[in-house]
C-alpha positions as CSV (number, residue, x, y, z in Angstrom):
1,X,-45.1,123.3,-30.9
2,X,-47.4,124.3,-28.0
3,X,-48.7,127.2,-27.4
4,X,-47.1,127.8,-24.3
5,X,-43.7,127.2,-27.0
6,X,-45.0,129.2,-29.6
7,X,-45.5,132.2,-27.0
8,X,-42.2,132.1,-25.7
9,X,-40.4,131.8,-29.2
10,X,-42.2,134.9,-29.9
11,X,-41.3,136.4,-26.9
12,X,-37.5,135.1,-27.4
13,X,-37.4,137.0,-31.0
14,X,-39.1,140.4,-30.1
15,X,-36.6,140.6,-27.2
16,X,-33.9,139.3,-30.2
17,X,-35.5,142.5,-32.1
18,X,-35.6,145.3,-29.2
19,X,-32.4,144.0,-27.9
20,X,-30.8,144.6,-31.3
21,X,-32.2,147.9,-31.6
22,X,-30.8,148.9,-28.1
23,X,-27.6,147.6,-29.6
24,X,-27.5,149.4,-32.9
25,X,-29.0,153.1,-30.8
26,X,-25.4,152.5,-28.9
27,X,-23.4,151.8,-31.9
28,X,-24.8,155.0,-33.9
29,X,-24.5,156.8,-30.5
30,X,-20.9,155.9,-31.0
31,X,-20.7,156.3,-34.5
32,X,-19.8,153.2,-35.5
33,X,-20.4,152.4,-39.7
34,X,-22.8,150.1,-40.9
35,X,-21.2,147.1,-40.6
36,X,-19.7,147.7,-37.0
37,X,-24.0,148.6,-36.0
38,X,-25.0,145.7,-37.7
39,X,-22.2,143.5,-35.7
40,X,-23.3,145.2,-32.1
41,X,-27.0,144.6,-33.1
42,X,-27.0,140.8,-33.4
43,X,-24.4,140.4,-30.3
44,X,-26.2,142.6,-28.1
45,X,-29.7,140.8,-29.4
46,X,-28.9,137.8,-29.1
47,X,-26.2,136.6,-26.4
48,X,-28.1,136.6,-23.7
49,X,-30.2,133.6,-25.3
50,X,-27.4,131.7,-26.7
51,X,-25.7,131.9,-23.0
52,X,-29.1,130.7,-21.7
53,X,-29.1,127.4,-24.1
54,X,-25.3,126.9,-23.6
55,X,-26.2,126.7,-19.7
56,X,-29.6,124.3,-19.8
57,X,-28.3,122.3,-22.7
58,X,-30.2,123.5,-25.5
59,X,-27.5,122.7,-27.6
60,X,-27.1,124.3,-30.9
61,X,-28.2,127.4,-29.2
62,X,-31.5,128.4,-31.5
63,X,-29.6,131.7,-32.3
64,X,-27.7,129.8,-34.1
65,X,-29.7,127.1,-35.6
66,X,-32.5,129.2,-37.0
67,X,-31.8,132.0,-39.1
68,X,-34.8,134.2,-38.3
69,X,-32.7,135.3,-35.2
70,X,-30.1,136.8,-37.7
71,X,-33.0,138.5,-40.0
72,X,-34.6,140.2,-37.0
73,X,-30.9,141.7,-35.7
74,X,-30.3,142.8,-39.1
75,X,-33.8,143.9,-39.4
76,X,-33.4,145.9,-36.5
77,X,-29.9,147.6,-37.4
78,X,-30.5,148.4,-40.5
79,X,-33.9,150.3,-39.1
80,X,-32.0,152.1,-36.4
81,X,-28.7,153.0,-38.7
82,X,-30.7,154.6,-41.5
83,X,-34.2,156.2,-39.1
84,X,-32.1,157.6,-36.4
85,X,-30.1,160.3,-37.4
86,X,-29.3,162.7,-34.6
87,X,-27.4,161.6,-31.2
88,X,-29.4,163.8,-29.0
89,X,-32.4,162.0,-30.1
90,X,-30.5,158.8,-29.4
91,X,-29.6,159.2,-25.6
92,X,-33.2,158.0,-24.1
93,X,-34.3,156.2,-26.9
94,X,-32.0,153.0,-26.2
95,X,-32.8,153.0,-22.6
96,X,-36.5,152.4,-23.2
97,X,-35.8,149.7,-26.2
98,X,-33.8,148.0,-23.5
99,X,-36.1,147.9,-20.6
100,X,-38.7,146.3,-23.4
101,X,-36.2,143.9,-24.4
102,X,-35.0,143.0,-20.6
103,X,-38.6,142.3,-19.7
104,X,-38.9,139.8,-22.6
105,X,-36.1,138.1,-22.3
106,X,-36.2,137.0,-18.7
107,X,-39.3,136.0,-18.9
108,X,-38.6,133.9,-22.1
109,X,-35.5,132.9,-20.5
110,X,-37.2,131.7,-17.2
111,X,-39.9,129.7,-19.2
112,X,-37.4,128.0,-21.4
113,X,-34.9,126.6,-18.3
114,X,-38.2,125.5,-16.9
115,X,-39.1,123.7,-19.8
116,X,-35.9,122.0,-19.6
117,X,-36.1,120.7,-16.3
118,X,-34.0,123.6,-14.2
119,X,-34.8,123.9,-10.5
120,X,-37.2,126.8,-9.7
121,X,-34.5,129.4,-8.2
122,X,-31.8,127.9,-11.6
123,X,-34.8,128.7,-13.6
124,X,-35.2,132.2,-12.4
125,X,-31.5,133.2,-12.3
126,X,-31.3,132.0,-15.5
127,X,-33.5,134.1,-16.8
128,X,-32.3,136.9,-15.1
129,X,-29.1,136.1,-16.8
130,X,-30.9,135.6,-20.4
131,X,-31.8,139.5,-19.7
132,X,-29.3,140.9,-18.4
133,X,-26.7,139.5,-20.7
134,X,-27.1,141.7,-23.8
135,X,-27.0,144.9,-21.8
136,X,-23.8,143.5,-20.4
137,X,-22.3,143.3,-23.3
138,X,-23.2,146.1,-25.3
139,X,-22.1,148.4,-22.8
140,X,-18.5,146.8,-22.4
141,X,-18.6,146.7,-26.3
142,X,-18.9,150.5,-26.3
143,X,-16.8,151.0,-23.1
144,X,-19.5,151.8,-20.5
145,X,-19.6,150.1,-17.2
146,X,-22.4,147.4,-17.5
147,X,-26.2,149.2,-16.0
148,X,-26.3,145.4,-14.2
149,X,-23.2,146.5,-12.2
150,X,-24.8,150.4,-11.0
151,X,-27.5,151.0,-8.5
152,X,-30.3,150.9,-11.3
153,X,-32.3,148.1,-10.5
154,X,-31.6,146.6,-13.8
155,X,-30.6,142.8,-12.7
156,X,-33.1,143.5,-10.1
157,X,-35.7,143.9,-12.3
158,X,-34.8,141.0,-14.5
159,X,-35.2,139.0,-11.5
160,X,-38.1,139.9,-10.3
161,X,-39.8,139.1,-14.2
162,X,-38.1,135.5,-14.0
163,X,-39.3,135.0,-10.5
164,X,-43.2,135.7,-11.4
165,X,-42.8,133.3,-14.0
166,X,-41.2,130.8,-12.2
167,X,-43.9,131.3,-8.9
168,X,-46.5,131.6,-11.4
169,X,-45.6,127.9,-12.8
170,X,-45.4,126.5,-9.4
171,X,-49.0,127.5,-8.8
172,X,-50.5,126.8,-11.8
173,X,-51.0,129.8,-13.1
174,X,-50.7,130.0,-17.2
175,X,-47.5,131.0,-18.9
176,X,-49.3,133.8,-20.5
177,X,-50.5,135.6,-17.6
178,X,-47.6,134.9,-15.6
179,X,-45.0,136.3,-18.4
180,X,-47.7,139.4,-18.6
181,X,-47.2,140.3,-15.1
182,X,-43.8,139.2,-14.9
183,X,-43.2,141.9,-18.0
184,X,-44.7,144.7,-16.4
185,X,-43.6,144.5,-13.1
186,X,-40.0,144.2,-15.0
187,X,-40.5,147.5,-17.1
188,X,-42.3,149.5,-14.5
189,X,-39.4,148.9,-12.2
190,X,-36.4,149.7,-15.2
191,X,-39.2,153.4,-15.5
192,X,-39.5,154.3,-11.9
193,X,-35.3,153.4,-12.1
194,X,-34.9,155.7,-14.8
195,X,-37.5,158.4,-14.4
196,X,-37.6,158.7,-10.8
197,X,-33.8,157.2,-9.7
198,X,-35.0,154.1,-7.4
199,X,-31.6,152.3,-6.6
200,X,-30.0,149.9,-4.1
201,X,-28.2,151.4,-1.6
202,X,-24.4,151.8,-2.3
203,X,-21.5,152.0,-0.3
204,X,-21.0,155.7,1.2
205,X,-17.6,156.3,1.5
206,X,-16.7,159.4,3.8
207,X,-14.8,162.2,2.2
208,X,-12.1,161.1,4.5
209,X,-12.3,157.6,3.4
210,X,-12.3,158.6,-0.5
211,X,-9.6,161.2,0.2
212,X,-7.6,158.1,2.5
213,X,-7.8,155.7,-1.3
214,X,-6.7,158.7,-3.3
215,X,-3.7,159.5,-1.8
216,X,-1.4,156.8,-2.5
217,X,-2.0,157.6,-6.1
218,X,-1.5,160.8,-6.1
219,X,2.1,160.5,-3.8
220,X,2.9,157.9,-6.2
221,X,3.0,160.4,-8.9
222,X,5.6,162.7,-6.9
């Protein structure tokens, strides 16, 4: 392997690991039992990737092909399950795990479709996609609407981590110092989202409006 492999591989199972966490915070959150945390930790940790090879044709997807992908999800469930007791401690804690884990993955993600040949903007939506995925899923796992689908800059900061990379391959610059920037530029944007509410604009719906949608629904009940 390269090293520009071996980086990304390492990159591909930390974001396997906080992933997982963010998963298993959610399941104890929701006090699912062992077995049901342990599920949620290697589906949220690791779907993202295996949608990722699926799509560029890395065929058996390495999550399931290589067993250390499984070890680290268990690793991680069994670390959150029995270390976090306490839901109140749990509410912020597995926002944080996923912003880490976002960054790595799309950055990860991006490298890997380039590797395989992917156009420049296929390369960056896919790792956008490799990010965002496990989020996605945990959250309609534990009946939440997705973060990618509220005003939170999640996808948006997925994005913009694949989209250093991918620039920073197109000039030249090294996949380490690319993925870096890419990272933090990722994280800082998921912590200014969280701790200081930056959002896309949404849709402002009058009071009129929003009273105009609501009342066929409530005449309907009469």
């Amino acid at each position: 392997m390269t090293n520009t492999q071996i980086f990304t591989t390492i990159l591909d199972v930390g974001g396997t690991f906080v992933f997982a966490i963010s998963g298993a915070v959610a399941a104890v959150n929701r006090r699912l039992d062992l077995f049901g945390t342990l599920v949620l930790a290697f589906v949220v940790g690791n779907v993202g990737g295996v949608c990722r090879d699926l799509l560029i044709g890395a065929v058996p997807p390495a999550a399931l092909v290589n067993s250390r992908y499984l070890w680290v999800s268990i690793l991680a469930g069994l670390i959150t399950f029995f270390l976090y007791a306490g839901v109140d401690k749990l509410r912020s804690t597995v926002l944080w795990f996923d912003a880490v884990g976002l960054a790595f993955f799309a950055v990860a993600g991006a490298q890997k479709a380039i590797e395989y040949g992917m156009h420049p903007v296929m390369a960056a939506l896919l790792g956008m996609l490799t990010g965002i995925g496990g989020g996605m899923l945990r959250d309609v796992l534990v009946n939440e609407i997705p973060q990618v689908l509220k005003s939170d800059l999640y996808a948006v900061a997925a994005l913009a981590a694949a989209s250093t990379v991918v620039v920073g391959h197109q000039l030249g610059v090294s996949y380490g110092v690319a993925a870096s920037v890419g990272g933090v530029l990722c994280f800082a944007l998921r912590y200014m989202a969280i701790k200081h509410g930056w959002h896309l604009p949404v849709a402002n719906l009058s009071a009129q409006k929003r009273a105009g949608v609501e009342k066929p629904n409530d005449s309907s009940q009469h």
